[in-house]
N, C-alpha and C positions, 0 to 999 in steps of 0.2 A: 541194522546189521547189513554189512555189505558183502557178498559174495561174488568173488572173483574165480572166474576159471579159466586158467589160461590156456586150454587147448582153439578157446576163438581168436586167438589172438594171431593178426594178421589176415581175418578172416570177415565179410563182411556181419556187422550183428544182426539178431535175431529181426526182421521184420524191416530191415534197413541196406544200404546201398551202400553204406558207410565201410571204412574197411579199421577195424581196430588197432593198431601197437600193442607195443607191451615195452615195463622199465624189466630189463632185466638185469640183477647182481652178480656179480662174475667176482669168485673166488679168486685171488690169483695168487701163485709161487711168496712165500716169505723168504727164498732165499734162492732157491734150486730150482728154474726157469723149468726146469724138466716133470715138474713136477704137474705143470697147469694140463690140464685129462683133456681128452679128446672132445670132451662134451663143450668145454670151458672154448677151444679152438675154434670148434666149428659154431659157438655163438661170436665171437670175435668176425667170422667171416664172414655170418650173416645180417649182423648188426648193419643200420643204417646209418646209424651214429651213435660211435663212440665216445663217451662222459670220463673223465677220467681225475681223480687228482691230483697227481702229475701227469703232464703229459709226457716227459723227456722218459719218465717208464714204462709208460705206458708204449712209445715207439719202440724201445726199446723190446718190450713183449712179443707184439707183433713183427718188427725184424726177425727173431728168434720163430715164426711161426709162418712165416713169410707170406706175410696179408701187406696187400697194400692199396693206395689209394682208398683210405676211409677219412670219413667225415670224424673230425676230432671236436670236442667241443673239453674244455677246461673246469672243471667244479671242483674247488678246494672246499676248506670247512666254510672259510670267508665270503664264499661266491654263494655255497649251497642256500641260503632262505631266495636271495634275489633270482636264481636263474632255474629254481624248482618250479615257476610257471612256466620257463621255457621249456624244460624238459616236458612237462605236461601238454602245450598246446603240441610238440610233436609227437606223443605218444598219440593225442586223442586227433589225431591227422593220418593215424596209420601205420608210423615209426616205430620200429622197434630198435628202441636204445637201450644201450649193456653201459651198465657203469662201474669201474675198476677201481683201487684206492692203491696207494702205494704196495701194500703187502697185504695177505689174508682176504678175508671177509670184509666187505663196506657194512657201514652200520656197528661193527664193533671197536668202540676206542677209534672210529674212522670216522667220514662222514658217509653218509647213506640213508639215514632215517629220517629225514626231511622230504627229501623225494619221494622217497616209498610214500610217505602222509601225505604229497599230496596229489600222487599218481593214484595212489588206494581211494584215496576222500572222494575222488571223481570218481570213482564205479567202475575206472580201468584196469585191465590187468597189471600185476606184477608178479616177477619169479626170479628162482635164484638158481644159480649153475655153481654149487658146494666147491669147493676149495680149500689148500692145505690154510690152515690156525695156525696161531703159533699159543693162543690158550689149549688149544686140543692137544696138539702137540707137548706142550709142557705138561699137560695133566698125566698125558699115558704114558710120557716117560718118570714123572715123578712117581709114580708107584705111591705116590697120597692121597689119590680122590677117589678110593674104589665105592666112596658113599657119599659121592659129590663134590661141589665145590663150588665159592663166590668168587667171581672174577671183577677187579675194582679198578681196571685198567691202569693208567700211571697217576700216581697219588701227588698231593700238594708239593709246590716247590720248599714251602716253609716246613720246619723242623715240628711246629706246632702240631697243625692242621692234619700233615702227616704222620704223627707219633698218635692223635686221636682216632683215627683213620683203622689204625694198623688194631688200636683197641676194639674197635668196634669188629672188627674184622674176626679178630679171636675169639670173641663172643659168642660168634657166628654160630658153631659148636661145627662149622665144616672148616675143610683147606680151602684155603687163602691163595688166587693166582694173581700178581702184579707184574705191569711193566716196569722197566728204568732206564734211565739213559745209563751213559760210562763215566760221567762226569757227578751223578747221585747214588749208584749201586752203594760205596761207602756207609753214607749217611744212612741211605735206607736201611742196612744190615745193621748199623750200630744202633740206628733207632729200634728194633725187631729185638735184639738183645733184651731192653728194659720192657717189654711187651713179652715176650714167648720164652725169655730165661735162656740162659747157655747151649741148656741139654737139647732144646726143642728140635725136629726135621725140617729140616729147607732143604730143596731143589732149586739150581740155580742153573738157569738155560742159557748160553751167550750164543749167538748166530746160528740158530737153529738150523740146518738143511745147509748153512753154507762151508767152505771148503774150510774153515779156521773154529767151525765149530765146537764149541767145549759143555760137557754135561758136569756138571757137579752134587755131589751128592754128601750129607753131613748135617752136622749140627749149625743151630744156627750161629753160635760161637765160632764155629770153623770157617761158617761162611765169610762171616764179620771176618776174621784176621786174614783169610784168602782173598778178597776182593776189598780189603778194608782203605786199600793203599794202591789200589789197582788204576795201572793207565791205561789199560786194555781196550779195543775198539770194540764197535759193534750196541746190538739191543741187546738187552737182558729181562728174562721172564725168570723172574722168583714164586716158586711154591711153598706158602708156608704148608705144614701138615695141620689138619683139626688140633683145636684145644680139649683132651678128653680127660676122664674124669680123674685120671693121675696129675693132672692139671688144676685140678680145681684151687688147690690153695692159691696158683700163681693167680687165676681167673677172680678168683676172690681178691688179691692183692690191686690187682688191675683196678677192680670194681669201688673199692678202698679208698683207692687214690683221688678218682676224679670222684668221689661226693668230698671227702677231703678240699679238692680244687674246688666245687660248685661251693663250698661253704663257706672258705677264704674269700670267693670272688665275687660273691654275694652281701657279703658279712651275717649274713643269718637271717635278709629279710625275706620273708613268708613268698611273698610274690613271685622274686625275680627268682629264688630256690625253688621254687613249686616249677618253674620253667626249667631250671637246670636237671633237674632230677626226671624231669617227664620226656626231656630229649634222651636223658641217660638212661632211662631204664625204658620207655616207649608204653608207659602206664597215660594215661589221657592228664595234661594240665591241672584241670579242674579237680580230679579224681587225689592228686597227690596234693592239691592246696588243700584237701578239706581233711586231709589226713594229718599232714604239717599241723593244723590250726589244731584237729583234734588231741593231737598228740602235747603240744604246746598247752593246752586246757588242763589236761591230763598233768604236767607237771613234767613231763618225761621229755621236753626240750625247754630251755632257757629263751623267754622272745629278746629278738631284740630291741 
């Protein structure tokens, strides 16, 4: 176990001459630049070097805050595994680096968690300066999560991938929070139809905090025909609501369908089924081959 405390940070460690860093995570504005706290600034101004994954917003930020002359350093998703030893040998030099991501919190649906592993993995500090969400944001305006929620960030570009995605997701037995672009919001909602039925609650967030912002609120049949056709700009965060127990037929119909699918696409042998059905229900492999086989003994399936 490693424990990190980051009030040494900057400081030299216990028994040593050495002077520590620290990675720090900087929330920043998803939309309303007004938004980044006092706390979030005055790490910007202290920082050694700033990590960003754009930099052109990251300038942009700081303009807005009017810090200048910093150390910039560039990490996109694509850069993050190669240049997390860079960040590292300046942390453990002393440096305290703040790293930003286009919108919200790094590490979520961003990149950030590469770094943190392997600024953490060495025994150096890390910490985070909280910032506005746009999943935080969507949950406390959707008035659906007051008993939680799974956030699955932006799902498959395929219509497949994605429609199994969305099952699993109902499952869950909580609300469901996605991103989407403006060019998939469509698909997403028509696909959420055959998954959550007409009647179901969705919350649909488009530029959250920014000045063209829209809240929508309805079924997810409404949502579908309202964005079904839509050439509207910007992000969009969709909340499905929990699937409960007035649900349960649809949940069962869901459930129906893909052993239906795992049987077709199997044709009914034991093996590659006993696989299907152990990703679908999350029962152990082994556990549902020997049931299959018993059952089949039994007379109560046909082998093939």
């Amino acid at each position: 176990m490693i424990n990190l405390n980051s009030k040494h940070s900057g400081q030299p460690s216990h028994g040593s001459t050495q002077v520590v860093g620290m990675l720090i995570l900087l929330g920043t504005p998803v939309g309303n630049l007004a938004d980044l706290s006092d706390r979030g600034i005055e790490a910007l101004r202290s920082a050694d070097v700033i990590a960003a994954e754009d930099t052109r917003r990251l300038r942009v930020l700081l303009a807005h805050c009017h810090i200048e002359n910093k150390s910039i350093l560039s990490i996109d998703a694509n850069k993050e595994d190669h240049l997390s030893s860079k960040v590292l040998e300046l942390v453990n030099s002393g440096k305290t680096v703040v790293y930003t991501t286009d919108a919200g919190m790094p590490g979520i649906s961003d990149p950030g968690a590469k770094l943190v592993k392997a600024v953490s993995s060495a025994g150096l500090p890390v910490d985070a300066v909280p910032g506005p969400s746009a999943v935080v944001l969507a949950a406390s305006l959707s008035a659906l999560c007051e008993s939680g929620f799974v956030f699955a960030g932006f799902l498959a570009v395929k219509a497949g991938p994605r429609k199994k995605t969305l099952e699993n997701l109902s499952a869950s037995g909580f609300a469901s929070i996605v991103f989407e672009s403006p060019n998939r919001i469509g698909p997403l909602l028509n696909d959420a139809l055959g998954v959550y039925g007409s009647e179901h609650p969705v919350f649909v967030g488009r530029e959250l905090t920014k000045l063209h912002q829209e809240l929508f609120y309805g079924s997810s049949g409404e949502a579908s025909s309202h964005f079904g056709n839509s050439s509207q700009r910007g992000e969009f965060v969709v909340v499905f609501g929990a699937m409960h127990n007035d649900n349960s037929a649809l949940a069962g119909k869901v459930l129906l369908d893909r052993v239906i699918e795992a049987l077709n696409c199997t044709g009914g042998r034991t093996k590659i089924l006993a696989e299907e059905l152990a990703e679908l229900t999350g029962v152990g492999k082994n556990q549902v081959y020997s049931m299959l086989v018993k059952a089949r003994r039994k007379g109560e399936m046909s082998p093939s």
